[in-house]
DRENTORKOL-3810 file (N, C-alpha, C; in nm, 4 decimals):
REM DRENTORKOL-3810
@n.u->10.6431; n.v->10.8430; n.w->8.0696; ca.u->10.7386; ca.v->10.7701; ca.w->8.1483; c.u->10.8759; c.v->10.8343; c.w->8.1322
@n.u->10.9240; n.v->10.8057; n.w->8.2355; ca.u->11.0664; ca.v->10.9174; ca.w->8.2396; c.u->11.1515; c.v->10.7874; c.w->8.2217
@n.u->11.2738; n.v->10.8036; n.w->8.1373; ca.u->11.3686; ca.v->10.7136; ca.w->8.1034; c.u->11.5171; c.v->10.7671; c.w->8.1922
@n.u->11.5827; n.v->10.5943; n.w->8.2114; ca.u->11.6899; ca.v->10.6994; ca.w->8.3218; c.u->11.8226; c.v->10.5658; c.w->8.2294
@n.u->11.8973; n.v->10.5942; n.w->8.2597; ca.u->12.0592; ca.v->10.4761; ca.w->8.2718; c.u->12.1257; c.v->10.4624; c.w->8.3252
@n.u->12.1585; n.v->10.3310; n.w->8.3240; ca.u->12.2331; ca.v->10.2741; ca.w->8.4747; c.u->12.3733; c.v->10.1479; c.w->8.4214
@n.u->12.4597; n.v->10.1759; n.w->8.4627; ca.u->12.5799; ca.v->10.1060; ca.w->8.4077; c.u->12.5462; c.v->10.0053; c.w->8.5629
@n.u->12.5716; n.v->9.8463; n.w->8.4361; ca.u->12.5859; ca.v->9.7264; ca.w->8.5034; c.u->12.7081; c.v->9.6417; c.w->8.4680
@n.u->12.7178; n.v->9.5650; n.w->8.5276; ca.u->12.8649; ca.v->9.4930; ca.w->8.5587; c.u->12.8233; c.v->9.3994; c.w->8.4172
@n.u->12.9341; n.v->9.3334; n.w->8.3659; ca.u->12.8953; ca.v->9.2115; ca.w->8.2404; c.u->12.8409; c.v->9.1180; c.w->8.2660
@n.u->12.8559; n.v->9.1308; n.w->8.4129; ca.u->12.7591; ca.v->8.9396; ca.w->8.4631; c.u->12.6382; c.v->8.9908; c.w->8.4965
@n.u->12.6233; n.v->9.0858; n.w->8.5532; ca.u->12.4803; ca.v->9.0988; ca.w->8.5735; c.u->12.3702; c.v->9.1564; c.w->8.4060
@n.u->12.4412; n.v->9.1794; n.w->8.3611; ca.u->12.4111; ca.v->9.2153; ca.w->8.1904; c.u->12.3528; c.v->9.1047; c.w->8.1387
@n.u->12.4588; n.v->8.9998; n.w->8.1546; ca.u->12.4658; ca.v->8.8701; ca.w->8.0856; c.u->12.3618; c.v->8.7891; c.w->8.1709
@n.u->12.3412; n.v->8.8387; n.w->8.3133; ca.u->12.2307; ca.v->8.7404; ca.w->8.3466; c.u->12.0996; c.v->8.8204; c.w->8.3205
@n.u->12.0493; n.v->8.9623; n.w->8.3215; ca.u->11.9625; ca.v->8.9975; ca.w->8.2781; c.u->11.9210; c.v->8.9889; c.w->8.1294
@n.u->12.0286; n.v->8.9904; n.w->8.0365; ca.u->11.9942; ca.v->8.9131; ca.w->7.8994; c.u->11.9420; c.v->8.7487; c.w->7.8901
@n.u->11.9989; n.v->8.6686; n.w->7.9773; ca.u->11.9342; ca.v->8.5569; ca.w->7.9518; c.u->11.7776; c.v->8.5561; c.w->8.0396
@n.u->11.7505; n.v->8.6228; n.w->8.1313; ca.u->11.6074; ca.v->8.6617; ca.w->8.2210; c.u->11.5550; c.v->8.7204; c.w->8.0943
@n.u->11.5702; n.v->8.7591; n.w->8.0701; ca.u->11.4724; ca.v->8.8471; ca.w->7.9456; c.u->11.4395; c.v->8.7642; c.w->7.8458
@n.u->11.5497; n.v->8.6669; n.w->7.8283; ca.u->11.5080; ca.v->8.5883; ca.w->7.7045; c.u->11.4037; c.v->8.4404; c.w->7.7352
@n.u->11.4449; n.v->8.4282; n.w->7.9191; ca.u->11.3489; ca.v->8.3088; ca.w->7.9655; c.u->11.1964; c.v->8.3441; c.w->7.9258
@n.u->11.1745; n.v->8.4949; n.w->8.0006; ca.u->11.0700; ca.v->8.5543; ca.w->7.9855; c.u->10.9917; c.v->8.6046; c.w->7.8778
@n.u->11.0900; n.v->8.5898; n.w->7.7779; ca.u->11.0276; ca.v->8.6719; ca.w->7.6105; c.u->10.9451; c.v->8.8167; c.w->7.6495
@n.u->11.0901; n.v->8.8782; n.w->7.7225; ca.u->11.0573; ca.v->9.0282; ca.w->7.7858; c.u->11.1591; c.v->9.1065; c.w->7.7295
@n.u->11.1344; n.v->9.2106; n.w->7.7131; ca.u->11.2612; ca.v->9.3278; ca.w->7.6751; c.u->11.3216; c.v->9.3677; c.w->7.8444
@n.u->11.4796; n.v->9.3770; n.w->7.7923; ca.u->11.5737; ca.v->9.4367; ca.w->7.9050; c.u->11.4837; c.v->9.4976; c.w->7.9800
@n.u->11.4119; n.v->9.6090; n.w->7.9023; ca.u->11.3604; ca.v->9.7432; ca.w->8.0355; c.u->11.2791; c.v->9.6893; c.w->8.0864
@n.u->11.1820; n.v->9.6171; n.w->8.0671; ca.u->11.0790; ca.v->9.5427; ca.w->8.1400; c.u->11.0878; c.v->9.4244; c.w->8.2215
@n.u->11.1986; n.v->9.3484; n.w->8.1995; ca.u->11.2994; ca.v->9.2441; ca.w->8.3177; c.u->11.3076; c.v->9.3942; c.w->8.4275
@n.u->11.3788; n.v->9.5181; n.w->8.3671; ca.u->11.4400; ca.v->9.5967; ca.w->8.4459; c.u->11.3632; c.v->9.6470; c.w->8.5457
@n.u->11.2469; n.v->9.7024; n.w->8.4721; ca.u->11.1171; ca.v->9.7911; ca.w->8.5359; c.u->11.0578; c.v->9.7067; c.w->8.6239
@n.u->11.0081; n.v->9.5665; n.w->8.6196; ca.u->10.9711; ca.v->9.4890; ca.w->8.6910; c.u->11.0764; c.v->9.4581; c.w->8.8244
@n.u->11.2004; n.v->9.4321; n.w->8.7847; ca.u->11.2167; ca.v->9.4004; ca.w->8.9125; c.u->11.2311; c.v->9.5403; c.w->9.0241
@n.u->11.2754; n.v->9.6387; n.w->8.9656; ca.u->11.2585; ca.v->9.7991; ca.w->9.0126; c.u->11.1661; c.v->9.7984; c.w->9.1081
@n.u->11.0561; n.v->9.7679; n.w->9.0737; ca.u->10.9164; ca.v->9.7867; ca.w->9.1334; c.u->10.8879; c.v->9.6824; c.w->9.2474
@n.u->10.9655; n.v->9.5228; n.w->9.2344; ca.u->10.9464; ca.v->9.4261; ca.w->9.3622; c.u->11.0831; c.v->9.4872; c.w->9.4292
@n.u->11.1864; n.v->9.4983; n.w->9.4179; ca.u->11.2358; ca.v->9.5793; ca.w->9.4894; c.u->11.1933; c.v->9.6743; c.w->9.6111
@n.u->11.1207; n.v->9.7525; n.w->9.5220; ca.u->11.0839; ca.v->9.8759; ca.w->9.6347; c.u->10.9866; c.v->9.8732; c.w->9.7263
@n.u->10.8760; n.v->9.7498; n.w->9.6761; ca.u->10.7736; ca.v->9.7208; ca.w->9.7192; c.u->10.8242; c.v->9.6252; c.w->9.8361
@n.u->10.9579; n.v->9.5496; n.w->9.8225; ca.u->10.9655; ca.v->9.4863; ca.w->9.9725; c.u->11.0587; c.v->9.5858; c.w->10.0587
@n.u->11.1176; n.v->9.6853; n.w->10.0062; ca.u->11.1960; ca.v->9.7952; ca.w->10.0694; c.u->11.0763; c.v->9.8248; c.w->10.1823
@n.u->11.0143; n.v->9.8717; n.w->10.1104; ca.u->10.8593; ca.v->9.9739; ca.w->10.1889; c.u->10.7959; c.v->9.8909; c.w->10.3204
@n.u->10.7584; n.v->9.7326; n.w->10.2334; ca.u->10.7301; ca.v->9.6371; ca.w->10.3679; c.u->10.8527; c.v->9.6507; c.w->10.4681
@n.u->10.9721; n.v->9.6327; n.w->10.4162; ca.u->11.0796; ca.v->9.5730; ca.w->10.5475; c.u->11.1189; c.v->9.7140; c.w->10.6438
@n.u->11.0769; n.v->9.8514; n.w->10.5474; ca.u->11.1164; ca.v->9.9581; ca.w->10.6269; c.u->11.0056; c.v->9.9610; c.w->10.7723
@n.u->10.8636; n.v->9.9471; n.w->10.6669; ca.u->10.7867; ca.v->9.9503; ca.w->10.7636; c.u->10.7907; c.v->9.8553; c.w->10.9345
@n.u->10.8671; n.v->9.7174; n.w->10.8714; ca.u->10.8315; ca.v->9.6108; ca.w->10.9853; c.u->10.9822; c.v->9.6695; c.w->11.0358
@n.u->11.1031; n.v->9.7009; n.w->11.0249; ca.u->11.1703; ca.v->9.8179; ca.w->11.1206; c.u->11.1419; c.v->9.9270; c.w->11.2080
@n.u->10.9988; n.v->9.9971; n.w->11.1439; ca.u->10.9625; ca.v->10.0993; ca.w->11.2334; c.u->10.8828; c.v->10.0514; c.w->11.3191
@n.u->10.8375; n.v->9.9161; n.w->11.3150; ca.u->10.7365; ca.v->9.8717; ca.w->11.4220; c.u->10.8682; c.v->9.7939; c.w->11.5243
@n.u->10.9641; n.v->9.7509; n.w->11.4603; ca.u->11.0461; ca.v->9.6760; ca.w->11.5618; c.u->11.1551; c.v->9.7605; c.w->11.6441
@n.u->11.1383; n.v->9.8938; n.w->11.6131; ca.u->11.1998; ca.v->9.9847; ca.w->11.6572; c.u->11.1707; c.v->10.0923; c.w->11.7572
@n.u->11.0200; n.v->10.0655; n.w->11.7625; ca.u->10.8983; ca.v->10.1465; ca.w->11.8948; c.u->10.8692; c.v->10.1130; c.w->11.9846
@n.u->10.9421; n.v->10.1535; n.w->12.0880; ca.u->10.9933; ca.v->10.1026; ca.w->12.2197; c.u->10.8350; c.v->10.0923; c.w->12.2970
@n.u->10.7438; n.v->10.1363; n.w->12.2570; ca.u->10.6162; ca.v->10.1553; ca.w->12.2957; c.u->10.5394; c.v->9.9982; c.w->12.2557
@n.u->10.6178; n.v->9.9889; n.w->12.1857; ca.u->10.5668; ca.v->9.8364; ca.w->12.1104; c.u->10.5863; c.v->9.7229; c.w->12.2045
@n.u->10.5089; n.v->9.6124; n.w->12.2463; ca.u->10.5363; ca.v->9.4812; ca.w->12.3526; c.u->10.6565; c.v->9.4081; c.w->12.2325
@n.u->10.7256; n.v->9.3456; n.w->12.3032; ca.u->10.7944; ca.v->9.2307; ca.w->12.2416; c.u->10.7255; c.v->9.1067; c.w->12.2126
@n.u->10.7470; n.v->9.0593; n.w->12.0704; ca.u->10.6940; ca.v->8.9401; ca.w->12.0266; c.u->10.6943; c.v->8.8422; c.w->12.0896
@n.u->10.5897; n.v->8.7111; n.w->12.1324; ca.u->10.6090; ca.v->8.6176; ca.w->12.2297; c.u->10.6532; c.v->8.5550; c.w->12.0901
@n.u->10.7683; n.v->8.4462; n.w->12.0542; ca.u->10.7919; ca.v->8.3716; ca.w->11.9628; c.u->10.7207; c.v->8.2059; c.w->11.9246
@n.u->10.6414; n.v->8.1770; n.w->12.0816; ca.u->10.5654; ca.v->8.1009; ca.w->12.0461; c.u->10.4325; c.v->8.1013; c.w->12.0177
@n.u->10.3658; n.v->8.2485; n.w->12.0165; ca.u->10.2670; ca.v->8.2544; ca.w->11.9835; c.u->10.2948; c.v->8.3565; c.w->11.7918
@n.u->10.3848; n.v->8.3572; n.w->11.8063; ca.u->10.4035; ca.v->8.4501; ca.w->11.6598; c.u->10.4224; c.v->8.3074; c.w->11.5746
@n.u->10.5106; n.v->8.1722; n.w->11.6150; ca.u->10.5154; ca.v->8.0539; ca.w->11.5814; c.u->10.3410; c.v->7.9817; c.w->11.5494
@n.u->10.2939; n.v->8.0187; n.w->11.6484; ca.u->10.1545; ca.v->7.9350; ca.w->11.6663; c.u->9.9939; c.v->8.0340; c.w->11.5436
@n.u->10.0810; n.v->8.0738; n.w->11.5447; ca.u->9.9731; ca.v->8.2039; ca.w->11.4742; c.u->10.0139; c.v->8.1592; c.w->11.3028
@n.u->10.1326; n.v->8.1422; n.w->11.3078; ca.u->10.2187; ca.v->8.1749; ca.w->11.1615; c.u->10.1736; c.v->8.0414; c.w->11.0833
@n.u->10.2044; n.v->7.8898; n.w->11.1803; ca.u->10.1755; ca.v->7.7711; ca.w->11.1661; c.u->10.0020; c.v->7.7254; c.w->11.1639
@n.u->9.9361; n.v->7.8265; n.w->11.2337; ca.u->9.7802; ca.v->7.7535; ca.w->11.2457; c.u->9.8227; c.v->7.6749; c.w->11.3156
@n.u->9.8220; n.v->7.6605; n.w->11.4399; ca.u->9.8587; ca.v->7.5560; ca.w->11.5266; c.u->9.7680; c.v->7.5953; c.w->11.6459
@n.u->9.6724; n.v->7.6734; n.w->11.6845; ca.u->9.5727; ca.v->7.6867; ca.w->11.7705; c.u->9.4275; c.v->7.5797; c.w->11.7364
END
């Protein structure tokens, strides 16, 4: 594993010290964990940009994206 450092502000310090301590986790692993949901919704939201961005693509009907989302058929 490659180790890196990153200067944080005192409040965000102070709130990742008390996350760590809710969790009975070490700093890097509060750290590493959220690193990783981070990027993992980066990747989803980039992706649902490149679909909302392909002009080839139909536009969403909102009441059937509603009716689909709800189980309402």
């Amino acid at each position: 594993m490659t180790q890196i450092t990153a200067r944080l502000s005192d409040e965000v310090l102070s709130s990742l010290d008390a996350a760590a301590t809710r969790l009975r986790r070490s700093r890097a692993e509060v750290v590493r964990q959220a690193v990783e949901y981070y990027l993992d919704d980066f990747e989803d939201i980039s992706l649902a940009i490149e679909v909302l961005q392909d002009p080839a693509d139909l536009a969403l009907d909102w009441e059937k994206v509603k009716r689909d989302l709800l189980n309402l058929d």
